[in-house]
VOGU-3710 file (C-alpha; in Angstrom, 3 decimals, decimal comma):
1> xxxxxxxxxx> -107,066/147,120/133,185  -106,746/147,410/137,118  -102,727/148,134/139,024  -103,264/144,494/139,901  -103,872/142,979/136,111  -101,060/144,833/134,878  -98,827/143,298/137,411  -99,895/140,053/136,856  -99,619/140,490/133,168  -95,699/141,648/133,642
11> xxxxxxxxxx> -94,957/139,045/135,887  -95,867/136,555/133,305  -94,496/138,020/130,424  -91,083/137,771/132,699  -91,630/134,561/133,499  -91,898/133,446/130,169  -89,038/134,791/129,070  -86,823/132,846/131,683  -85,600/129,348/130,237  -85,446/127,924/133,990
21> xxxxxxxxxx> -89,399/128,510/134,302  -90,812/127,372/131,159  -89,921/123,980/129,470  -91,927/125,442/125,982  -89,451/128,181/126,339  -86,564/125,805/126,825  -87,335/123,506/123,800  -87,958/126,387/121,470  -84,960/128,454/122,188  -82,898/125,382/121,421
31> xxxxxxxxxx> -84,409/125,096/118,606  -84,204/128,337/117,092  -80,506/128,359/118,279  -79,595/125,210/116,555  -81,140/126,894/113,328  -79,084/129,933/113,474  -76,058/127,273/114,024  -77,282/125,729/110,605  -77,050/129,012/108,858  -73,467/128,939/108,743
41> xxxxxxxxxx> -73,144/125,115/107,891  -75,898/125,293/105,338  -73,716/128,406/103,729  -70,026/126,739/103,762  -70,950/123,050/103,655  -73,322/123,131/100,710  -73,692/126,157/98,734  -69,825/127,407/98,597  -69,082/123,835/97,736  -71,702/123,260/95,346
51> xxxxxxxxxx> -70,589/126,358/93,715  -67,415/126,057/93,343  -67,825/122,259/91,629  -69,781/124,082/89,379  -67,348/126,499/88,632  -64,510/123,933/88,012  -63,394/122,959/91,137  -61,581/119,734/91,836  -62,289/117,032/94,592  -58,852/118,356/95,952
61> xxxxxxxxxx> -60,007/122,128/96,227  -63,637/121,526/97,286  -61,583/118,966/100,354  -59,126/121,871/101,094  -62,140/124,373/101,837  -63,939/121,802/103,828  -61,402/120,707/105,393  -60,192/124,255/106,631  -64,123/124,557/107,382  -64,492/121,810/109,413
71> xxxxxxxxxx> -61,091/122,244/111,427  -63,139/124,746/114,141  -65,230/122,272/114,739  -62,406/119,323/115,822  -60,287/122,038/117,803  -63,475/123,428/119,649  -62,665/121,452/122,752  -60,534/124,214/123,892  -63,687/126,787/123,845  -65,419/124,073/126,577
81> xxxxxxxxxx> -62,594/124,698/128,571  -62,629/128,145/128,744  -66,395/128,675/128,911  -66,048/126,524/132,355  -63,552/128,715/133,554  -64,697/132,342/132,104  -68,366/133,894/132,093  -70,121/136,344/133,750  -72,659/134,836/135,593  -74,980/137,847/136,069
91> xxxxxxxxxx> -76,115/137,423/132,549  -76,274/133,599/132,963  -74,087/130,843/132,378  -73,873/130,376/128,566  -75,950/133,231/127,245  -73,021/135,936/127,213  -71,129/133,270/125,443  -74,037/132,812/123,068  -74,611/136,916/122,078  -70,727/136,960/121,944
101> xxxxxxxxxx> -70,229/134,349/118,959  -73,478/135,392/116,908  -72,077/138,775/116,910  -68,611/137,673/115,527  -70,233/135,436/113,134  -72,491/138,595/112,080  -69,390/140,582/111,757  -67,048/137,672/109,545  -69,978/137,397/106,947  -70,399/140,991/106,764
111> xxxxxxxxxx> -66,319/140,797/105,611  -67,139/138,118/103,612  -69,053/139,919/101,326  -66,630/142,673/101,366  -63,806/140,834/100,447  -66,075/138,638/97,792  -63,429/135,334/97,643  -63,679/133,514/94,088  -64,275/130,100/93,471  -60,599/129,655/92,509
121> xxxxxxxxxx> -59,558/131,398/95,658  -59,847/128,328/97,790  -57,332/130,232/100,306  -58,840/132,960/101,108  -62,488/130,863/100,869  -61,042/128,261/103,360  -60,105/130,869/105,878  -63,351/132,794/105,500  -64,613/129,176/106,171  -62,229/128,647/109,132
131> xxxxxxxxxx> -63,241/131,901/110,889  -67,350/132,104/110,427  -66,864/128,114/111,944  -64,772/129,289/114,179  -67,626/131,750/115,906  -70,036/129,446/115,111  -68,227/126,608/117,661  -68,387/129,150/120,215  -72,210/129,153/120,005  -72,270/125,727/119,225
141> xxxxxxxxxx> -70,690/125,056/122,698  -72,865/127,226/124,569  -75,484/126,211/123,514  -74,735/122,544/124,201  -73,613/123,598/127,450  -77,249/125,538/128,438  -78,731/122,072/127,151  -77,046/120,156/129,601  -77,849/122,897/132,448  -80,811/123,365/131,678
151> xxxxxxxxxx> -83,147/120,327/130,386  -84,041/117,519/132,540  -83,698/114,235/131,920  -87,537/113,725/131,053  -87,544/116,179/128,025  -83,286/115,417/127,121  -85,009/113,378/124,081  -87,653/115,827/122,993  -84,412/118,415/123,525  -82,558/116,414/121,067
161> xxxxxxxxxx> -85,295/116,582/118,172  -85,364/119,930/118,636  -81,831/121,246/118,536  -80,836/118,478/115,812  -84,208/119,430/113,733  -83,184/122,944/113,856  -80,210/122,689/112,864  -81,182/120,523/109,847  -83,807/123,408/109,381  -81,346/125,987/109,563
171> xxxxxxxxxx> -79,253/124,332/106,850  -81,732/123,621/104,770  -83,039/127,398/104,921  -79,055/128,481/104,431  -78,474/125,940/101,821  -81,352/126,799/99,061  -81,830/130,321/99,830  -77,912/131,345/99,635  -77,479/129,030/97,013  -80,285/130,524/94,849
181> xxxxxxxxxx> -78,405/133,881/96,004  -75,001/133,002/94,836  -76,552/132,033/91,535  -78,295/135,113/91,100  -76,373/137,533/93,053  -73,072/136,662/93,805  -71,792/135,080/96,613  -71,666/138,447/98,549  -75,316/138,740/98,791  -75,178/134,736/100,575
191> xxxxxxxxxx> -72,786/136,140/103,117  -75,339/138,894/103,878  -78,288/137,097/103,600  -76,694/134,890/106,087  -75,551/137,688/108,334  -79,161/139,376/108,662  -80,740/135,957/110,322  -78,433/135,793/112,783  -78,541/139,211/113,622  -82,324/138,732/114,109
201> xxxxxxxxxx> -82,018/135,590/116,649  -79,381/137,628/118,572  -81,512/139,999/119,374  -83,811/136,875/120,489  -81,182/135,955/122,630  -80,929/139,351/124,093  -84,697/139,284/125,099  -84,120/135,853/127,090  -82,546/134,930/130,212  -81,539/131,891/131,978
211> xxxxxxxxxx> -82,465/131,720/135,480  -84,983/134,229/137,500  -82,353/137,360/138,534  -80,015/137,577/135,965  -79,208/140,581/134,166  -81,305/140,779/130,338  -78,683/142,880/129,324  -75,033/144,490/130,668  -76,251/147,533/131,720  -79,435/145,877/133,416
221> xxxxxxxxxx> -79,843/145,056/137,032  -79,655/141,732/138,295  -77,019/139,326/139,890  -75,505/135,712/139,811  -77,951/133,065/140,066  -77,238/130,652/143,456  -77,030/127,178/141,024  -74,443/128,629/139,061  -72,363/130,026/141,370  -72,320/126,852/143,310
231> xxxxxxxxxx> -71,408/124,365/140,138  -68,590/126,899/138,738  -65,065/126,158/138,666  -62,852/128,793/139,185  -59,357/127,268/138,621  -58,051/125,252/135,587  -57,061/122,397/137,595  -60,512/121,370/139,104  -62,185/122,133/135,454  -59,210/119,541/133,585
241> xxxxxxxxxx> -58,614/117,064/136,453  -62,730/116,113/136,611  -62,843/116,490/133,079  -60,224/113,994/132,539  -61,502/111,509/135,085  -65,457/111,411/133,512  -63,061/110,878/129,798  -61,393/108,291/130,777  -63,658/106,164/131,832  -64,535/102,585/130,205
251> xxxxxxxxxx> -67,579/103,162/128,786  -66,538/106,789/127,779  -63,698/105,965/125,551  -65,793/103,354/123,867  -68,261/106,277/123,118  -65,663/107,913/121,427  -65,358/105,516/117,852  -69,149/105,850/117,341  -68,867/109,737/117,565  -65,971/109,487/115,241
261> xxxxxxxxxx> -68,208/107,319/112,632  -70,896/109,875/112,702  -68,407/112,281/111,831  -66,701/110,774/109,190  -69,349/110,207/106,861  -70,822/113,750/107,263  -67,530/114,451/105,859  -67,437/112,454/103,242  -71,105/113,074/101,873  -71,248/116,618/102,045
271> xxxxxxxxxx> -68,463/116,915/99,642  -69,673/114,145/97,498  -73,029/115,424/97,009  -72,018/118,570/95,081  -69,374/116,386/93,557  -71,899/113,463/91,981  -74,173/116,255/91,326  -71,984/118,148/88,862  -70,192/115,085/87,908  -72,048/112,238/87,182
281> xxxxxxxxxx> -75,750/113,640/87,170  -74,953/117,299/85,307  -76,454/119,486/87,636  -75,747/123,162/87,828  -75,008/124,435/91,579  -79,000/125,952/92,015  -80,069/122,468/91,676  -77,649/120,914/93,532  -78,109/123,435/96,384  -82,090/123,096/95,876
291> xxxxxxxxxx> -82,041/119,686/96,277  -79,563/119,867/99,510  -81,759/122,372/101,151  -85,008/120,430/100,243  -83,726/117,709/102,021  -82,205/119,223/104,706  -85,486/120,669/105,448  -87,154/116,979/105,489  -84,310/116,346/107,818  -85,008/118,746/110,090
301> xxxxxxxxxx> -88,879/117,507/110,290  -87,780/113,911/110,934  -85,702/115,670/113,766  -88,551/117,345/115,115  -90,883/114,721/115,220  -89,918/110,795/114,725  -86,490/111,981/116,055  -87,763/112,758/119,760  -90,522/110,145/119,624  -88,424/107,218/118,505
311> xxxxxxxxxx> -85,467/108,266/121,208  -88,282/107,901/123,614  -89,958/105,367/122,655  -86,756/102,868/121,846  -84,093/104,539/124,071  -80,935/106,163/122,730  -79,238/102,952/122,321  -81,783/100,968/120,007  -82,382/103,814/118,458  -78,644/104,317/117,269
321> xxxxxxxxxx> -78,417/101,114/116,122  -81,251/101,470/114,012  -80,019/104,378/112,780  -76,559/102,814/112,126  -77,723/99,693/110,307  -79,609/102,162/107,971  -76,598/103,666/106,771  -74,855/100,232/106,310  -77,613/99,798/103,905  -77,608/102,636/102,103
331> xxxxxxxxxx> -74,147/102,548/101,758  -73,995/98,882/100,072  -76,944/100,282/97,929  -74,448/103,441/96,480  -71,361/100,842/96,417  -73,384/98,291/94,398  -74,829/100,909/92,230  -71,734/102,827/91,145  -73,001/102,124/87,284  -75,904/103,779/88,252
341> xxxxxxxxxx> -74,737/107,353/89,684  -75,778/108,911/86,608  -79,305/108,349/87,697  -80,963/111,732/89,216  -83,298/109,067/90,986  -80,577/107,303/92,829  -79,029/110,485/93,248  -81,624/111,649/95,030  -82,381/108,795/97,468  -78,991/108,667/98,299
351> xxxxxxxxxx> -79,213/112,518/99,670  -82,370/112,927/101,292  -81,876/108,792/102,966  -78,425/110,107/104,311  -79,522/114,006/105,382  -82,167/112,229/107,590  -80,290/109,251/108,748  -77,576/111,991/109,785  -80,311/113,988/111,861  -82,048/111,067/113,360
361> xxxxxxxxxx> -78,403/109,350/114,456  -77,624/112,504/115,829  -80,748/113,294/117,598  -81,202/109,615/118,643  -77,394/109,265/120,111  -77,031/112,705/121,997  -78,891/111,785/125,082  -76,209/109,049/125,592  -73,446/111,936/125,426  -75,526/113,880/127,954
371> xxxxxxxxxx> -75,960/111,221/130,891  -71,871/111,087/130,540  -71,512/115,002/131,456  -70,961/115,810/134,886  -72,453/119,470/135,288  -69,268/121,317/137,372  -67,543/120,567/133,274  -70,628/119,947/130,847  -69,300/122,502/128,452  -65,840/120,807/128,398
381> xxxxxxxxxx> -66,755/117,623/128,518  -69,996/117,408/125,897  -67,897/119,520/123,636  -64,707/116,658/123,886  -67,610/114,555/122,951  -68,925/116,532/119,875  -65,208/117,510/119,100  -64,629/113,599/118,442  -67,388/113,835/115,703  -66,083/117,355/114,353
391> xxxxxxxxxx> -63,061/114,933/114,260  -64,544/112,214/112,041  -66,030/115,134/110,124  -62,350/116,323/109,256  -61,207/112,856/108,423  -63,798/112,289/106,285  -63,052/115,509/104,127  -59,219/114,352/104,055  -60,318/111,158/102,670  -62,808/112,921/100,122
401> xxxxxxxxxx> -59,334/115,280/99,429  -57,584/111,932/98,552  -60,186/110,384/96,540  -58,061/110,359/93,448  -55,210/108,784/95,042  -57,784/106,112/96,449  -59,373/105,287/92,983  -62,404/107,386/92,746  -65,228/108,140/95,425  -66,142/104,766/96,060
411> xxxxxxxxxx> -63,285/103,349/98,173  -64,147/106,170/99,910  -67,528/105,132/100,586  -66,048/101,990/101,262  -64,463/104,074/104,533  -67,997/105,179/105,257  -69,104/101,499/105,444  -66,184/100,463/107,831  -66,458/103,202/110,131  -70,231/102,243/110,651
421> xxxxxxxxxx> -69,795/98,817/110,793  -67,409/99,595/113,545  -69,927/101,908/115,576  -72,696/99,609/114,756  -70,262/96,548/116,281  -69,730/98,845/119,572  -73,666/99,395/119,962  -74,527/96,238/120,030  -71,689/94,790/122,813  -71,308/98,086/125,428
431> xxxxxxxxxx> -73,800/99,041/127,711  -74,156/102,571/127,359  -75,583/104,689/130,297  -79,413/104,701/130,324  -81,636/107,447/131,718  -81,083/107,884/135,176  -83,847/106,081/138,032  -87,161/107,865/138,020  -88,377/108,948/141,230  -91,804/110,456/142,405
441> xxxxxxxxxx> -90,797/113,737/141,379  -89,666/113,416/138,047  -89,619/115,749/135,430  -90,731/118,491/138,065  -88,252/119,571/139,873  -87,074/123,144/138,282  -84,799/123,819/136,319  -82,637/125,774/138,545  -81,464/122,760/140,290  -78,265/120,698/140,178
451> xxxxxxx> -78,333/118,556/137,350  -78,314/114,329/138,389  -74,965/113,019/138,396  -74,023/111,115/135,834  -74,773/107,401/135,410  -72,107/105,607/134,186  -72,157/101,726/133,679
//
C-alpha cells in the first residue's frame, strides 16, 4: 500500500467516525444509544418488578418502586437546562454529556450489586431505581439533544424508528436476559450484566465525534466546532426566556395532554403486566420477564421498520392518530374481557399489542416534538416535551399504587381509556406543525449547519 492509499484510507476511516459527515453513522449511533437507554428501563421497569410480584409484592410496593423509578424521568427538565448552559464544546455538544451519564450509570449498577436490595426492601430498591434513572435522563437528554442537532428534517422520521426501536431493543435485551439472571443468579448478577453493556457502548461513544475538529477524547487535540459556538447560550436568561416563549405557544401547550397520555399508560401497563401475570395467569417472574422481553424485542422491530416507513409515508399526525385509536381498542378489548384475564392468550395480546403500539406512538409522534424545538434550547425544550410524558408515566404508576382504593386494575384502565380518548380528541382538531417547505437542496445540506427554525402553526 502506497503513502498516498494509506492517507486516503485514514481520512475515511475519520470521516466515518464523525456523525456530521455520515447520515449511516448518524442513524446507527442513535440507535445503539437508545438501546443502551433501554438497558436500564428493561432492568427496573420489568424484571425488578416482575420479581418482586413474584416474591409477594403488593400493587402498593411494586407502585412505590416505579414510582420512585420513574420520578428522574418527570424532573429531567432541569438536566435540558443545564446541558444548554454547560458543555465543553471541544468534545462536541452532547457527547461529553453522553460518556458522563453512561459512566455514572456503570458505576450505580456496579453498587447495586454490592448492596444486593431484597424484594421486600422496596426503599432501598426505589432509590437504587431513582439513581440508575437518574443517570440514565442525563443520557436520555443528550442524546435527544444530538438528535435535534444533528438529523435533518428528511431522515427526522427514519431517526425516530431508530432511536424508539432501540430502545424497545434495548429493553427487550435487559428485560429477558436480567430477568433469566435474577432467577438464576440473583439480582446482583442483573445489575452487572447490565453494567458490562453499557460499559461497552461507552467506549463506542468514545470512538465517535460530532462535528469534523473536535477533540475524540480530553487529552486529544482539537477545538470548538464554528455551529456550536454560534447556537450556544451562555447565560440563563437567554436559555429560559426563549425556552419559555417556544412553550407557551398555542399549539405547544396543546402538545402537551397528548405527551401526558402517552405517558400515563406506560405507567400503568408496565406495572400491570407483572401484576396480571402473577395474579390472574400464575406465572413465575422468568416467564413473565420472557414474555416482556420477547415482546419488547417485536417492538423494537416494528420501530425499526413500519415505525419510520409509516411516519413517512402518513406524516406524524395521521400516524398518531392511528396509533391512538389502536389503543382505544385494545383498551375496550381488556375492559370488556376482565372475566377473561385468566387467559395466557389474552394475556399475551394484550402485551405484545400495547409494547408495539407504545413504540410506534412514540416513534410516529416525535417528529412533531422536533419541528417545535428551536436549536439555541433543543435540549431544554425537547426534554420539557419528553418530561410531560415522564410525567404521565408517574401518574400512571400513582394510579396503579391506588388501584385498591379504585376497585381493582380496571378503573384504572378505565384512566388509560380517558387519557387517550383525550389525545386522540386533540389530534384530530389542532394542526400540529408539519415538516418544514422543501427546497432544491433538501436533505443535503450538512449536518454542521443551523438547524431550520421551527414551524409553528
Amino acid at each position: 500500500m502506497t503513502v498516498a492509499d494509506s492517507t486516503t484510507t485514514h481520512s475515511t476511516a475519520v470521516h466515518r467516525a464523525i456523525l456530521a459527515e455520515s447520515r449511516r453513522l448518524r442513524l446507527v449511533t442513535l440507535c445503539v444509544l437508545y438501546i443502551a437507554q433501554g438497558v436500564p428501563i428493561g432492568l427496573f421497569w420489568f424484571a425488578i418488578p416482575a420479581w418482586m410480584a413474584a416474591n409477594g409484592a403488593s400493587a402498593a410496593d411494586v407502585g412505590y418502586v416505579l414510582g420512585l423509578t420513574a420520578l428522574p424521568w418527570t424532573l429531567k427538565l432541569v438536566n435540558g437546562f443545564i446541558m444548554d448552559r454547560y458543555t465543553w464544546l471541544a468534545m462536541g455538544r452532547r457527547r461529553i454529556w453522553i460518556i458522563g451519564a453512561q459512566v455514572s450509570m456503570i458505576g450505580l449498577l456496579v453498587a447495586g450489586a454490592i448492596v444486593r436490595p431484597q424484594a421486600g426492601d422496596i426503599v432501598l430498591l426505589g432509590m437504587l431505581g431513582f439513581l440508575v434513572n437518574m443517570a440514565t435522563t442525563f443520557q436520555d437528554v443528550a442524546v435527544d439533544g444530538l438528535a435535534v442537532d444533528i438529523t435533518h428534517e428528511d431522515e427526522r422520521a427514519r431517526a425516530s424508528g431508530m432511536m424508539f426501536g432501540g430502545q424497545s431493543i434495548g429493553i427487550a435485551m435487559a428485560t429477558a436476559m436480567t430477568g433469566m439472571a435474577i432467577a438464576r443468579f440473583g439480582p446482583s448478577a442483573a445489575y452487572l450484566l447490565a453494567a458490562g453493556f453499557i460499559a461497552l457502548v461507552t467506549l463506542y461513544v468514545l470512538w465517535l465525534r460530532e462535528r469534523p475538529g473536535e477533540r475524540r477524547l480530553p487529552w486529544s487535540e482539537g477545538q470548538a466546532h464554528a455551529r456550536n459556538l454560534a447556537v450556544k447560550l451562555d447565560a440563563w436568561s437567554p436559555i429560559i426566556c426563549t425556552s419559555f416563549r417556544a412553550m407557551i405557544v398555542p399549539v405547544s401547550l396543546l402538545w402537551l395532554p397528548v405527551l401526558l397520555a402517552r405517558g400515563f399508560h406506560y405507567g400503568v401497563f408496565t406495572g400491570a403486566t407483572p401484576l396480571i401475570a402473577t395474579g390472574d395467569v400464575g406465572w413465575d417472574e422468568e416467564a413473565t420477564t420472557r414474555l416482556v422481553g420477547t415482546a419488547q424485542f417485536v417492538g423494537g422491530i416494528i420501530g425499526l421498520t413500519i415505525g419510520g416507513w409509516v411516519g413517512d409515508r402518513l406524516g406524524a399526525k395521521r400516524s398518531t392518530i392511528l396509533v391512538l385509536a389502536g389503543f382505544l381498542v385494545l383498551t375496550t378489548l381488556m375492559l370488556a374481557g376482565t372475566a377473561h384475564w385468566k387467559d395466557p392468550g389474552l394475556f399475551k395480546l394484550f402485551v405484545f399489542a400495547w409494547v408495539s403500539f407504545d413504540v410506534l406512538l412514540a416513534v410516529v409522534s416525535l417528529p412533531i416534538s422536533m419541528r417545535l424545538c428551536s436549536p439555541s434550547v433543543a435540549a431544554t425544550q425537547f426534554t420539557l416535551y419528553m418530561a410531560t410524558s415522564n410525567l404521565g408515566i408517574s401518574l400512571g404508576a400513582a394510579a396503579l399504587g391506588l388501584s385498591g382504593t379504585l376497585g381493582g386494575l380496571p378503573p384504572v384502565f378505565g384512566l388509560v381509556f380517558a387519557a387517550h380518548l383525550l389525545g386522540l380528541v386533540l389530534m384530530l382538531v389542532v394542526k400540529y406543525p408539519g415538516p418544514a417547505p422543501a427546497d432544491a437542496s433538501a436533505g443535503l445540506a450538512p449536518a454542521q449547519e443551523p438547524a431550520p427554525i421551527p414551524v409553528h402553526n
